[in-house]
C-alpha positions as CSV (number, residue, x, y, z in Angstrom):
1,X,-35.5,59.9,1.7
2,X,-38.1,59.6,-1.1
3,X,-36.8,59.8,-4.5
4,X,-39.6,60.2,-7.5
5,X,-38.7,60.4,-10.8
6,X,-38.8,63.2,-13.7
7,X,-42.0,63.1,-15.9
8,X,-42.3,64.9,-18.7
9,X,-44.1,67.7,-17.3
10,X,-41.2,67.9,-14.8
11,X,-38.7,68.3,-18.3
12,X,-41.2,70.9,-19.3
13,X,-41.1,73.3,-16.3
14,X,-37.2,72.8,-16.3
15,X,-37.8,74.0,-20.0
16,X,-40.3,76.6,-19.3
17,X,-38.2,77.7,-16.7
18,X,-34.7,78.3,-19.0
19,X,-37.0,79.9,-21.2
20,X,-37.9,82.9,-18.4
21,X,-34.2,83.4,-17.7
22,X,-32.7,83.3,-21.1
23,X,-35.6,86.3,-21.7
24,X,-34.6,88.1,-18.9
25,X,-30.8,86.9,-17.9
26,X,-28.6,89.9,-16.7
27,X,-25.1,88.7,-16.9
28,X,-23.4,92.3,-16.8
29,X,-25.4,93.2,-13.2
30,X,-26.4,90.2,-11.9
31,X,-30.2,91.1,-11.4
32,X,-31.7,87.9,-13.4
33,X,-29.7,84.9,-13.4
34,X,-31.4,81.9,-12.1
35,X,-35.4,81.2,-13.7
36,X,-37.7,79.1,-11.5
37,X,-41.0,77.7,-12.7
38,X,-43.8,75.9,-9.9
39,X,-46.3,73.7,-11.2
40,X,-49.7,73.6,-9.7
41,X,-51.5,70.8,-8.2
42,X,-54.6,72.1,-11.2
43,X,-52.2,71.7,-14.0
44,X,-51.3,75.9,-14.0
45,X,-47.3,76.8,-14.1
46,X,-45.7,79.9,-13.1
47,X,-42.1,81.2,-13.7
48,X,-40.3,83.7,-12.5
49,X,-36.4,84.9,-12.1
50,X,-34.6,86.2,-9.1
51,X,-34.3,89.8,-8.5
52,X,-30.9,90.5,-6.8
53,X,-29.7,93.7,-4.8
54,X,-28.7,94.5,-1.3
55,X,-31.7,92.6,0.0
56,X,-32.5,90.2,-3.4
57,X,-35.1,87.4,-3.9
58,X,-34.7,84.4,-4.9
59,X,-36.6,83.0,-7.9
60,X,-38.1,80.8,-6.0
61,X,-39.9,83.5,-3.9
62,X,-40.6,85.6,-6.6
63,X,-42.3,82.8,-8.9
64,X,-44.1,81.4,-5.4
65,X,-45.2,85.0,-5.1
66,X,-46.6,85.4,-8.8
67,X,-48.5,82.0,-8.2
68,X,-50.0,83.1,-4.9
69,X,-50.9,86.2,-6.5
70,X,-52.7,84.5,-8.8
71,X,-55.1,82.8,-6.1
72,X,-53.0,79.8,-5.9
73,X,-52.8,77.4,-3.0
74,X,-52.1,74.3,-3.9
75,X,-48.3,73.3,-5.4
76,X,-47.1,70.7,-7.0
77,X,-43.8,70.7,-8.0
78,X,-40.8,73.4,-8.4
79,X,-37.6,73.9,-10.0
80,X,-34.9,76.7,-10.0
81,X,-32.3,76.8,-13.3
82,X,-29.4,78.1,-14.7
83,X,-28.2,77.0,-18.1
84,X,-24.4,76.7,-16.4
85,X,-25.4,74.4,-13.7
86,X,-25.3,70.4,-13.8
87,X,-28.5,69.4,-15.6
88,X,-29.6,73.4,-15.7
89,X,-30.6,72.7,-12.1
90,X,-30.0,74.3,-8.8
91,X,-31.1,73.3,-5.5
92,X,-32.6,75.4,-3.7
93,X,-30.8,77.8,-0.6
94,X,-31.8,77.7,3.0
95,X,-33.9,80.7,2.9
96,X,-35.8,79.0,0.2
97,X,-36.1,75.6,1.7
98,X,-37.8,77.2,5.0
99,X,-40.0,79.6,2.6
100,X,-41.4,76.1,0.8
101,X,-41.6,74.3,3.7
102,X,-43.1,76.8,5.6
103,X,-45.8,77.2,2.1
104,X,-45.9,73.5,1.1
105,X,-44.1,71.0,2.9
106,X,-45.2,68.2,0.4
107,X,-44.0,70.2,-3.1
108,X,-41.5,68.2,-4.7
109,X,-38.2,69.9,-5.8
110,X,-36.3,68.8,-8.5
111,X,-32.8,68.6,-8.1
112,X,-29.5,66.9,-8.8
113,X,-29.0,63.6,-6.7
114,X,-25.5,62.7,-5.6
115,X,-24.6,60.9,-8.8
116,X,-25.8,63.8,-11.2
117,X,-29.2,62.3,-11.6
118,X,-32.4,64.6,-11.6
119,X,-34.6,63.7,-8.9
120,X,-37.8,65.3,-7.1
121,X,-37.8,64.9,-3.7
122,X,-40.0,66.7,-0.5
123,X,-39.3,70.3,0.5
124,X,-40.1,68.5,3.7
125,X,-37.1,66.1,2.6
126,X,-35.0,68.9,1.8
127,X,-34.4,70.7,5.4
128,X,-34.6,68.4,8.1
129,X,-35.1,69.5,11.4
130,X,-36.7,72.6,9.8
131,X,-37.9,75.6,11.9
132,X,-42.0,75.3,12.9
133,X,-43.4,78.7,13.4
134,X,-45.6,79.2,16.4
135,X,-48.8,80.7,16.2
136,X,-50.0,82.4,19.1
């Protein structure tokens, strides 16, 4: 596996991204508690927070939404937060891992390594053995 390492636009987006959920953090109901922000391959950053309920999104799919929205196509790099979490990052779930690989294969996700280390590594990386749609 491919390890990069953090840059400081990678500690910005983690920032940007603690930012969105300390504006919009739901403690009490449990709505908004993780932030996500995605980084675009033309310098552009979205952010977004997870939007829980019987059938919730992720922050991931609801700040990969906002950027697609947007016109974007092309992603760069993507992290999901909460200021409880070891180094305010979470990795991402399965359903998110097949969404990003299934969007952007190559996008680099940071995360924790096994020593407590932030890393970035491949969605690709991420979910091995990862479901390929067919088109017919």
């Amino acid at each position: 596996m491919e390890k990069y390492e953090l840059t400081d636009i990678d500690r910005k987006l983690i920032a940007i991204a603690l930012e969105c959920l300390n504006q919009n953090f739901d403690d009490h109901v449990y709505n908004h508690t993780v932030g996500c922000a995605i980084l675009c391959k033309n310098g552009n950053i979205y952010k977004g927070v997870n939007c829980d309920g019987i059938h919730g999104s992720c922050a991931e799919f609801i700040t990969m939404g906002i950027a697609i929205s947007a016109g974007e196509r092309e992603f760069d790099t993507i992290v999901a937060v909460h200021d409880k979490h070891l180094n305010n990052v979470i990795p991402p779930c399965g359903n998110c891992r097949q969404m990003l690989y299934e969007y952007c294969p190559d996008i680099k996700v940071i995360v924790n390594d096994e020593n407590g280390n932030l890393i970035k590594v491949t969605a690709r990386e991420l979910l091995p053995f990862a479901y390929i749609p067919v088109i017919c």
